[in-house]
C-alpha positions as CSV (number, residue, x, y, z in Angstrom):
1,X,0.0,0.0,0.0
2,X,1.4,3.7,-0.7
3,X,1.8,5.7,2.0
4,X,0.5,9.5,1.9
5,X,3.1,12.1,2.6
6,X,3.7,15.3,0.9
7,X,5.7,13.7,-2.0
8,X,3.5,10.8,-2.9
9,X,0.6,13.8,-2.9
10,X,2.2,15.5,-5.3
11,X,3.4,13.1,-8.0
12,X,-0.3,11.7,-7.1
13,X,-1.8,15.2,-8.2
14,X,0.2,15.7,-11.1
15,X,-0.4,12.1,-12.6
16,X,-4.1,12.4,-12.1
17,X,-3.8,16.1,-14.1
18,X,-1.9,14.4,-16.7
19,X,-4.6,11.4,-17.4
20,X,-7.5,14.1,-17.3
21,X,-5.3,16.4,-19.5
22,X,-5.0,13.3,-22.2
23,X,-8.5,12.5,-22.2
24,X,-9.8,15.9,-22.1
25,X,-7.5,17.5,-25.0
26,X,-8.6,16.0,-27.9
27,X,-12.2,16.6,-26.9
28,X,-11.4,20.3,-26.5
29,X,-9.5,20.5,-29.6
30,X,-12.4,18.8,-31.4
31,X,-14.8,21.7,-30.3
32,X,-13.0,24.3,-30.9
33,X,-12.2,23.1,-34.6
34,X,-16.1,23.0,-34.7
35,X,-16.7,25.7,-33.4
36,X,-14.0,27.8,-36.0
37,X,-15.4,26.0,-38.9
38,X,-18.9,26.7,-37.9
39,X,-17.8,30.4,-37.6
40,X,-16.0,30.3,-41.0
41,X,-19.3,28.4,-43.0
42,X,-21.6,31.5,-41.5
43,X,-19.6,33.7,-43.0
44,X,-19.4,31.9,-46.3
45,X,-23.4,31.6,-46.1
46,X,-23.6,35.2,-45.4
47,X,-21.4,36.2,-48.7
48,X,-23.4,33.8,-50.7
49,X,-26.5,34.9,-49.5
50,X,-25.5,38.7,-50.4
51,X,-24.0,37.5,-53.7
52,X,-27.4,36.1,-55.0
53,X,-29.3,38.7,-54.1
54,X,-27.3,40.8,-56.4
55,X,-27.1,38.4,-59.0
56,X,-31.0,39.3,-59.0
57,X,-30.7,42.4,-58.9
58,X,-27.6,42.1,-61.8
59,X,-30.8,39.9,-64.0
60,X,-33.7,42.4,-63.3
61,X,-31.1,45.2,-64.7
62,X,-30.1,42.8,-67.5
63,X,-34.0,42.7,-68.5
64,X,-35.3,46.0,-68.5
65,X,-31.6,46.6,-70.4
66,X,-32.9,43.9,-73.1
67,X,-36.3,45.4,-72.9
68,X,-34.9,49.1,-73.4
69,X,-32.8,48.1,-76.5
70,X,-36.2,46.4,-78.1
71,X,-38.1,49.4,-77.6
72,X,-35.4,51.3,-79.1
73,X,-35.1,49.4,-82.1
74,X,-38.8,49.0,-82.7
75,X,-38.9,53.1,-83.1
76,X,-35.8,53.5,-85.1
77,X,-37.6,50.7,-87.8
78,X,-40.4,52.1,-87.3
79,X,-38.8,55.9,-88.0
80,X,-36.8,53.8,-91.0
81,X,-40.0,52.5,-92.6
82,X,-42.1,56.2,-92.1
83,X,-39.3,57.8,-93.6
84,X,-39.4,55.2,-96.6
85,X,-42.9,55.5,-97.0
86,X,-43.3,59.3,-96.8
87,X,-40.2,59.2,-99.8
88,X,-41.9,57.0,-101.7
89,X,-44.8,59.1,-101.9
């Protein structure tokens, strides 16, 4: 049997923080790569999340672009063909 004196106490103490220290690390590591990846993938959402909203907003600006450029050409045929007409007369 050991006996208890100071010494024995001691190296008693320290051993026991060594075994909780190995089994506690990795668990602690574990969390806090969690926890950093978790924090990284928010951030990524968020970016996404702004990016696609402009992408619509980038699309709605492409249409009424497209739609602009219709109307325009519509009137400058339609100016082409008056004027052809009225020379024609």
């Amino acid at each position: 049997m050991i006996k208890l004196n100071s010494v024995n106490s001691i190296f008693i103490a320290i051993g026991m923080l060594l075994l909780a220290l190995v089994l506690y690390f990795p668990q602690i590591y574990i969390q806090n790569n969690i926890y950093y990846v978790s924090k990284d993938i928010n951030k990524l959402y968020a970016h996404y999340i702004s990016l696609k909203e402009e992408n619509k907003f980038l699309v709605q600006q492409l249409e009424d672009m497209k739609f602009k450029n219709q109307i325009v050409d519509s009137l400058i045929i339609y100016s082409i063909e008056e004027a052809n007409d009225s020379d024609n007369n």
